[in-house]
N, C-alpha and C positions, 0 to 999 in steps of 0.2 A: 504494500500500500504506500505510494505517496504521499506528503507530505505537503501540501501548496503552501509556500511563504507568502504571510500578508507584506502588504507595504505597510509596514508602522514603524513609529520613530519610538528607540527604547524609552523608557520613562527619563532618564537621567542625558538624554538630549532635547538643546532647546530647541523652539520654532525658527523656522530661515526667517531670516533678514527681509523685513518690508521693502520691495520697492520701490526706491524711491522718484515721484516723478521729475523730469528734467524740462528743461525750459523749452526743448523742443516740440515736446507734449503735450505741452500747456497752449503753445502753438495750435496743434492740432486739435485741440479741444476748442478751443476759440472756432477755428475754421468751422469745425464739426459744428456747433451752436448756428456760429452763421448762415453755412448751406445748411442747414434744416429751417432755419427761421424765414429764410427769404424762398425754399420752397415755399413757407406756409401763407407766404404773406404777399411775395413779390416775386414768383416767378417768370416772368418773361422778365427781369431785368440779367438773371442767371444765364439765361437763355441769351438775352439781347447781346453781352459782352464775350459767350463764346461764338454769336454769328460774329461782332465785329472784329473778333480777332481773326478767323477764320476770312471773312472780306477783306481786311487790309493784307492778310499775308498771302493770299491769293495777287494781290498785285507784283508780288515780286515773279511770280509765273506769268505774268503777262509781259513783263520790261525783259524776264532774260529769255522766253521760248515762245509763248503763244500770237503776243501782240496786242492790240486793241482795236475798237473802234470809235471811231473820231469825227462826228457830226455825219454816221452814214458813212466814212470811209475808211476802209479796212488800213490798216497801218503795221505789216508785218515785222515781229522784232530780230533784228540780226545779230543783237549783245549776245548771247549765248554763244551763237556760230564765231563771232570775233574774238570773245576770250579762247576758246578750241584753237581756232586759228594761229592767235599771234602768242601762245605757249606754243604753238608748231616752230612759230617762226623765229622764238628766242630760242629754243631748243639747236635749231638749224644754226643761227650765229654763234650758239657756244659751241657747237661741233665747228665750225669754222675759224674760231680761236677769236671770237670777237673779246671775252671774257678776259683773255690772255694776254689782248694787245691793250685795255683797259687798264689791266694791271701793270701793264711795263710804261703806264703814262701818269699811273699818278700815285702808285706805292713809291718811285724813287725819289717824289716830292716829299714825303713823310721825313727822311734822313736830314731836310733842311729845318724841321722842327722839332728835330730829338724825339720823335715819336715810331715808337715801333712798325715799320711797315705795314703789319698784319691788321691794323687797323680799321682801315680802308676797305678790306677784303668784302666781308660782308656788305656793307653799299654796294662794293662794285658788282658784288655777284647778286646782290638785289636789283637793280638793274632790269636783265633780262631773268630772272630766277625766282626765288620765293620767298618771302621773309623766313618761313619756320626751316628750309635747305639752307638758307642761308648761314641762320644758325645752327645748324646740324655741321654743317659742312666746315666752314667758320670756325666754330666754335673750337673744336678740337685743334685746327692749324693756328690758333691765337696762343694758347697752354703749350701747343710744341716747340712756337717762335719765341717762348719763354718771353710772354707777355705779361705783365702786372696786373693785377686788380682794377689798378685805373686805367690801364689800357684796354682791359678789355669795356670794360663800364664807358670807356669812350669811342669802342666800337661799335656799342651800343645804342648807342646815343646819336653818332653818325647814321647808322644803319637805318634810321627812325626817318631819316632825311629823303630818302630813297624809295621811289613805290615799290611794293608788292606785289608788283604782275605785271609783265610785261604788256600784256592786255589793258593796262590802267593809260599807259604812256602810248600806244597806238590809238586809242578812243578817245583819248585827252588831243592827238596832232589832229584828226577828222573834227573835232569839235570847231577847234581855233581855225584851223584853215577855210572852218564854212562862214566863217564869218571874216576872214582877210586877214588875221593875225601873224606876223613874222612870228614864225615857228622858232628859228634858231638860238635869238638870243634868250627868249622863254625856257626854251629846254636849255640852254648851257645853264643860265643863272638857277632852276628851279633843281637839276638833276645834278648834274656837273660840279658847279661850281662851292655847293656845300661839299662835299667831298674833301677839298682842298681847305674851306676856313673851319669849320666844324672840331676837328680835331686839334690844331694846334691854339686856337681858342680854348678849347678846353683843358690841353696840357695847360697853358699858362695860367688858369685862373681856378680851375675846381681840382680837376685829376693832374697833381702834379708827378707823381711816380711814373715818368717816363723814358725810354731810353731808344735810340736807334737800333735796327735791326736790317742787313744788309738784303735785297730783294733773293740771294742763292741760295737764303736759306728757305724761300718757301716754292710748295710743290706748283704744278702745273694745275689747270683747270679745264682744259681740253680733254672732254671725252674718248674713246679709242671706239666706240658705239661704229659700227658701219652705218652708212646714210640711210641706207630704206629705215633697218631698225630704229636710227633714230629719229625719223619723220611719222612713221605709225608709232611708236613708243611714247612720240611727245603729243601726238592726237589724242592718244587714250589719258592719258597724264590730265592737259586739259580737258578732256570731259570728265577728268574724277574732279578738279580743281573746283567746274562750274556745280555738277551734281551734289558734290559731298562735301564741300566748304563753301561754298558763295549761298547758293540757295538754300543751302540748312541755316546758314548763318542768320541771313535775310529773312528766312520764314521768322526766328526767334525772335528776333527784333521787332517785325511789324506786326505779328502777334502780340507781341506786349505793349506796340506800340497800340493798335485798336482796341485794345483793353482796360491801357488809361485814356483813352479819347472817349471811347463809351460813357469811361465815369467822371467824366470832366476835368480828369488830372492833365492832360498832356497837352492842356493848349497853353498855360502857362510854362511848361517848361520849353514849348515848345520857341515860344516869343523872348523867352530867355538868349535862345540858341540864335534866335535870328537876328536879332539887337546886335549880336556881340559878331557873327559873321559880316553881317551887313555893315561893324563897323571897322570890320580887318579886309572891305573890299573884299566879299568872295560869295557866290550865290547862295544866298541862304538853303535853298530848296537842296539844289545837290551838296552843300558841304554840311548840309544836314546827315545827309547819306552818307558822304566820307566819313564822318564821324561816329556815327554809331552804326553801322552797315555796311559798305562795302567800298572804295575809293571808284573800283570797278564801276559796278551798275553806276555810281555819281555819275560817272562820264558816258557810261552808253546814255544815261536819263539824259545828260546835258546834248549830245551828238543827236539824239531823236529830237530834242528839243528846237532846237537851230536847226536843223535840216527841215521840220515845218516850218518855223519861221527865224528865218536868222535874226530879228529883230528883239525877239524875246526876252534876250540876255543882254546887258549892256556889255562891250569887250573887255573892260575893268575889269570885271565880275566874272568873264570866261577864263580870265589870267588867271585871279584870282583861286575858283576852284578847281582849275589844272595843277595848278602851286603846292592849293592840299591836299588833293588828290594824287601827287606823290610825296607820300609820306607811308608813314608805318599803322596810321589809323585801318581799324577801327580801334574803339575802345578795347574788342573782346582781345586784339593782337597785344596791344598794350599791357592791359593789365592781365591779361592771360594766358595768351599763346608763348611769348616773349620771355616771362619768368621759367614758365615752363622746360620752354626748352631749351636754353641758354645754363637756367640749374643743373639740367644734368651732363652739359659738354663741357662745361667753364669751372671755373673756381669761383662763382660768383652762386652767393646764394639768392632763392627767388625774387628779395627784397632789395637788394642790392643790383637785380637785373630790371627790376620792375622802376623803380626810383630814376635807372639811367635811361630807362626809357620814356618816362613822363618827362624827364628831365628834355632829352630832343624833342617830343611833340610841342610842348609848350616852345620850343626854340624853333622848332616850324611854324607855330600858329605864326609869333611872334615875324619872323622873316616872311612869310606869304604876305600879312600886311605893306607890308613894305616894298616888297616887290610889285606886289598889285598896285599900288599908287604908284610908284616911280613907272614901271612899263607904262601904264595906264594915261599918265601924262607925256610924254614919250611920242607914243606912237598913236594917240587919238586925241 
């Protein structure tokens, strides 16, 4: 015969330890209160803020794949197809050693500012590449060119200066050009030419632990890829870039963004944002986008926009959000992508990566002002 053991606790043991609840619970419990209360009382407004999330983030499937329609006339969108494209066509130039000739033009400027070569790296290769390969890539030949703390925190910083997709800097020339803009000196001053002050500005005044590093100590950046593979290699690349970071990204944003617009939150902050563009010369509408969504879609918005009517935009303001639209924005790169991934190549901890990248956007908002007025007076 067996014997079945109950579960019981000997007499001469105590009871477990209460539970105790945590803040994040308390959290949920509120939640929990409220979606049952506004079931009871006020459900279509439940309702109303997942349709208007759902409608606003549906428009970003309109600007990157489907299109719109525009007084009766169909307006089919190309953004999607152009970012595909022009990662094809930065792929194609870094097989071509575009990459390579970038770096034999402005890492040997670095040695006239005591600043480790390796610095630069990243912008350059942000350029035609990726802010997060950037840092992937980057990061690790900064620690081998036996790079400092403040050197890398001010490649950092640089790198912030420089857009994130090649795609961003082809849609940003079609913008400017539909409206008669000198392309050249735009892109040397906007892309280019931080490059060369960025860094030794900042050796001099914040990251002074700097030291020269001669360009033989760093590797090549010329792939060995054969051409076909690497022209279908970099198609597929850009369709992961648009599918599974631009549009995820985008959905999450104007999701939350229809969600406070529903509940009356987001037109104040919204008037916040456009005060403060509008007074750094830059289109409030897309450097809205730059900013919290994608620098990309900013400039396909902008390039559909002026292709209906050129008139739309004043050219100040096209300078303008071309300026910040190459940059390291969005928010979520800033303070997310960039710690992330820089913490785990570099010597730098997340806070320390994140810091020097507020640190360069703020010094981009800061220089797009400025640039936009001067161009702006200039040449209009």
């Amino acid at each position: 015969m067996v014997n079945l053991e109950k579960n019981e606790r000997s007499p001469g043991q105590g009871a477990p330890p209460k539970r105790v609840m945590t803040a994040i619970e308390y959290v949920g419990l509120a939640l929990v209160a409220t979606f049952m209360l506004g079931l009871f009382f006020k459900p279509n407004t439940i309702a109303g803020v997942f349709d208007a999330m759902v409608n606003n983030a549906y428009s970003i499937f309109k600007a990157f794949i489907f299109g719109n329609w525009n007084n009766g006339v169909w307006s089919p969108s190309t953004v999607g197809v152009a970012i595909i494209v022009s990662v094809m066509t930065g792929r194609i130039l870094e097989r071509l050693g575009f990459t390579d000739a970038l770096i034999r033009i402005f890492v040997p400027i670095m040695k006239y500012f005591r600043v480790n070569s390796a610095v630069v790296i990243p912008a350059v290769y942000n350029i035609l590449g990726d802010i997060n390969a950037a840092g992937r890539i980057a990061g690790p030949i900064l620690v081998k060119a036996g790079a400092t703390k403040d050197e890398q925190k001010i490649a950092v910083a640089t790198m912030v200066q420089s857009q994130q997709s090649f795609s961003t800097l082809m849609l940003g020339l079609l913008a400017m050009t539909t409206v008669g803009i000198k392309v050249f000196p735009v892109v040397f001053i906007a892309v280019f030419l931080p490059l060369i002050i960025v860094p030794p500005l900042l050796r001099l005044t914040i990251y002074r632990d700097a030291k020269a590093v001669s360009l033989q100590e760093l590797p090549r950046f010329t792939p060995k890829t054969a051409f076909l593979p690497t022209i279908f290699g970099a198609a597929r690349e850009g369709a992961e870039v648009l599918f599974l970071l631009i549009i995820p990204a985008g959905v999450v944003i104007y999701a939350i963004i229809g969600g406070l617009d529903f509940a009356g939150i987001w037109a104040p902050i919204k008037s916040a944002l456009t005060s403060m563009l509008s007074f750094l010369s830059i289109d409030p509408t897309t450097g809205i986008i730059s900013v919290l969504v994608s620098p990309t879609l900013a400039m396909g918005t902008l390039k559909a926009t002026l292709a209906a009517n050129p008139a739309a935009v004043a050219p100040r303001l096209v300078i303008g959000s071309f300026v910040l639209a190459c940059s390291g924005f969005p928010f979520s790169v800033i303070f997310g992508q960039i710690p992330a991934v820089w913490a785990g190549c570099t010597d730098l901890s997340e806070r320390e990566a994140m810091v020097a990248a507020i640190l360069g956007a703020v010094m981009k908002l800061i220089s797009t002002g400025l640039i936009a007025r001067l161009l702006g007076q200039l040449f209009f």
